[in-house]
C-alpha positions in Angstrom: 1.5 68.9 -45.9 3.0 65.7 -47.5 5.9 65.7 -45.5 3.6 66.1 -42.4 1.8 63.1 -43.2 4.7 61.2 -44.0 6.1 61.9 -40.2 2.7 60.9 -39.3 3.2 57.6 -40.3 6.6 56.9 -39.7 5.4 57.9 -35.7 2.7 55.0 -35.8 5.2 52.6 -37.6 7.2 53.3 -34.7 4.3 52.5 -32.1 3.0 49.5 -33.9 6.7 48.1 -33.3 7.4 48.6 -30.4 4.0 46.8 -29.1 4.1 44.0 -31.9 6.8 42.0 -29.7 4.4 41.9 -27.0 2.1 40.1 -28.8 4.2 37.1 -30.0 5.3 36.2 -26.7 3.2 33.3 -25.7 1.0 33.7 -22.6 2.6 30.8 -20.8 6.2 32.4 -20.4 4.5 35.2 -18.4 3.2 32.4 -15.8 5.3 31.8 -12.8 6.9 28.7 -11.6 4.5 27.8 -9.2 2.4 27.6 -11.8 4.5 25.7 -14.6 4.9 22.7 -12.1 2.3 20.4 -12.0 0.7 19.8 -8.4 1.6 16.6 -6.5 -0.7 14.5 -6.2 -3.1 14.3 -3.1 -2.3 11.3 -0.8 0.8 10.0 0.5 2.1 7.2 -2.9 4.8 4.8 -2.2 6.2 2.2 -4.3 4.4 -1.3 -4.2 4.9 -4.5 -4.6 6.1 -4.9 -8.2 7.4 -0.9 -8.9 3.8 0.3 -9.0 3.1 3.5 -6.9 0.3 3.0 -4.4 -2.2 5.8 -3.7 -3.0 5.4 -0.1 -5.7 7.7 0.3 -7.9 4.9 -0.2 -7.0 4.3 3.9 -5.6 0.9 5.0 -6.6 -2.7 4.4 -7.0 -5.1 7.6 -6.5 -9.2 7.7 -7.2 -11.9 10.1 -4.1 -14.4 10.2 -4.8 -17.8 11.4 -2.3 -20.8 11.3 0.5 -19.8 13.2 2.4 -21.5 16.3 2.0 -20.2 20.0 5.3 -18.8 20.3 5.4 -16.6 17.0 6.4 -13.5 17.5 5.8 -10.1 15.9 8.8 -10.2 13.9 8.4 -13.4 12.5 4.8 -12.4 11.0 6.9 -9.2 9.6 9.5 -12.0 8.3 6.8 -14.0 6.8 5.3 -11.0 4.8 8.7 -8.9 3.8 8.1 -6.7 1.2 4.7 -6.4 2.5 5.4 -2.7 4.6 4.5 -4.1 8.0 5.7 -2.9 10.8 5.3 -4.3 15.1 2.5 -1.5 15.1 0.9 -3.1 12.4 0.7 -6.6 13.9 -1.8 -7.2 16.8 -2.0 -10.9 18.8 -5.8 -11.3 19.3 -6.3 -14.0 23.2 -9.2 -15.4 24.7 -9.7 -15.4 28.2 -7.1 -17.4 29.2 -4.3 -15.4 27.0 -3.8 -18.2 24.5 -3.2 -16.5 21.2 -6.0 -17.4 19.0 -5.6 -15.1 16.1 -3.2 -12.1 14.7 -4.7 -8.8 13.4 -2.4 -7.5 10.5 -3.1 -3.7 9.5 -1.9 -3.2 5.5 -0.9 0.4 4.0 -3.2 -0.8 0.6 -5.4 -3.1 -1.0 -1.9 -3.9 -3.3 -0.1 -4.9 -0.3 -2.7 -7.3 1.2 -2.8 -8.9 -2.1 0.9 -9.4 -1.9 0.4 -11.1 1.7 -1.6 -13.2 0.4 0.0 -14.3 -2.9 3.1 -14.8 -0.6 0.8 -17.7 1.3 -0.1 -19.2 -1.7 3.9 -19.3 -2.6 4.4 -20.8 1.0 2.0 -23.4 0.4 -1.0 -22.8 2.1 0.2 -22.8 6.1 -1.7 -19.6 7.2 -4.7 -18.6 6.6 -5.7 -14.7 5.8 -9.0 -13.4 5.1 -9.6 -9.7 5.5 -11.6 -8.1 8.2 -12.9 -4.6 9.6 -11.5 -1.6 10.8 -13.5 -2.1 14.1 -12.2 -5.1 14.4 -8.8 -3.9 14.2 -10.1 -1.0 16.8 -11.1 -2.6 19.4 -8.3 -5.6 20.0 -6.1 -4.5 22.3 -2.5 -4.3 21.3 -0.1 -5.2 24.2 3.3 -4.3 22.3 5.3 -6.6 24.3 4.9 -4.5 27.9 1.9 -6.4 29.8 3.0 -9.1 31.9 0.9 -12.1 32.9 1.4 -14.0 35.3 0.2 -17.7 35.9 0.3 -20.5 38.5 -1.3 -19.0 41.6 -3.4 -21.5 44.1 -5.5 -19.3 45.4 -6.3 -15.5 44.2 -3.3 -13.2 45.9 -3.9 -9.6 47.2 -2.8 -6.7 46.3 -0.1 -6.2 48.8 1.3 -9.9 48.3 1.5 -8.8 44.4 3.2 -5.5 45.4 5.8 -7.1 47.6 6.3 -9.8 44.5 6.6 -6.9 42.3 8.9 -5.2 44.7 11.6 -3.1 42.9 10.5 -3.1 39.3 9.1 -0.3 37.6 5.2 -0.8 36.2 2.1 1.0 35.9 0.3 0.2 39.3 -2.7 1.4 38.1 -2.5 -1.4 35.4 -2.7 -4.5 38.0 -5.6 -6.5 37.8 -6.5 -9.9 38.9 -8.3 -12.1 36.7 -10.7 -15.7 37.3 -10.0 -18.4 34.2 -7.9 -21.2 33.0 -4.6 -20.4 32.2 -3.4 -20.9 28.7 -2.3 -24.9 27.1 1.3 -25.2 28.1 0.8 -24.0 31.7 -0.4 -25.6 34.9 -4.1 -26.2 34.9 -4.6 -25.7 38.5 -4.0 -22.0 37.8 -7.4 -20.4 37.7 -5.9 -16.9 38.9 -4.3 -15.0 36.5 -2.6 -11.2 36.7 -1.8 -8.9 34.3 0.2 -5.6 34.6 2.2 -3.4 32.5 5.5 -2.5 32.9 6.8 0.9 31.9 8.7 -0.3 28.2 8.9 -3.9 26.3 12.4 -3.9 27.4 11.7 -4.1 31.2 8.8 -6.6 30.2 11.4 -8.9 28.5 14.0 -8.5 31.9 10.8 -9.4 34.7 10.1 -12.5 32.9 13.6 -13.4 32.7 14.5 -12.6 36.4 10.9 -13.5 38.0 9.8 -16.4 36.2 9.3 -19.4 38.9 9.8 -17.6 41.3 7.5 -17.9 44.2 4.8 -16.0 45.7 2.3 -17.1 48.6 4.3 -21.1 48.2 3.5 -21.0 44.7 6.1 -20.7 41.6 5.0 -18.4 39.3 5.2 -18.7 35.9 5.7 -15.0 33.4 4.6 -14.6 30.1 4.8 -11.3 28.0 2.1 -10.8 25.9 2.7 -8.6 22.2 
């Protein structure tokens, strides 16, 4: 009977270590890897203005630049902020009714950046001026990205089929022409109360009409091209 009991016990000695193993592993090695990682965070982060990381989930910050000379150009605003993350799409030329540039809409990934943009006036002494401004605003100012065309100088309002014969040959959106009434812009002749606009099919093509067309004459008068951002 002893030597039962005794191979009783020796059985459950047996048991107990086999399973006693188990129970010093820690619970975490069992997770998987998946599950050791920690999760990104939500929101696309990219480095700031200093090192920092910027969360841009917040959404974007929008300016109003003021200050700037007529013939400034996208790249020079990108120039002006570098470091800043803008890029052309980010810049929009704001015009009144005669096309004169009268203000540049600046779209900022954060509130960091913005902050930058405007530290980096402060360094510049004071020349521009930025304030910040709405997301509608942004919305609803047209951005021209270099491929409408105006053109200026006409003495009387032209028709369509004088415009299409002066357009002969160069690839645009037809649907796009439209003749306007208004003073032209400073810097052009003030008889020209008859202004067109069209777009041409890339930025590239704008560039090469206003090059090629510019004084150029339709119905007597010389024509004068601009290519609006």
């Amino acid at each position: 009977m002893s030597k039962l009991c005794l191979l009783s016990r020796s059985v459950l000695k047996h048991r107990v270590a086999l399973v006693d193993p188990l129970r010093r592993v820690p619970l975490r090695s069992f997770s998987s890897g998946e599950e050791q990682q920690e999760s990104p965070a939500d929101g696309i982060r990219q480095e700031e203005p200093g090192g920092h990381v910027a969360d841009f989930s917040q959404g974007p910050v929008y300016g109003r630049l003021l200050g700037f000379g007529k013939n400034t150009l996208k790249t020079d605003i990108i120039h002006l902020f570098e470091g800043c993350n803008l890029s052309t799409s980010d810049v929009k030329f704001e015009y009144n009714n005669g096309f004169a540039p009268i203000s540049l809409m600046l779209q900022f990934p954060s509130e960091s950046f913005y902050e930058a943009a405007t530290k980096l006036i402060i360094k510049k002494g004071r020349l521009y001026n930025l304030h910040k401004i709405s997301s509608g605003q942004w919305d609803i100012t047209e951005s021209h990205d270099g491929k409408t065309v105006l053109l200026l100088g006409f003495q009387r309002s032209p028709t369509r089929e004088e415009l299409e014969r002066f357009l002969s040959g160069f690839d645009y959106d037809g649907s796009s022409l439209r003749i306007l009434s208004g003073r032209g812009p400073p810097g052009t002749v003030d008889s020209a109360r008859t202004m067109v606009t069209f777009r041409a099919s890339s930025a590239l093509k704008a560039s090469a009409f206003q090059i090629q067309k510019n004084r150029s004459l339709c119905i007597n008068s010389p024509i004068f091209v601009r290519v609006l951002q």
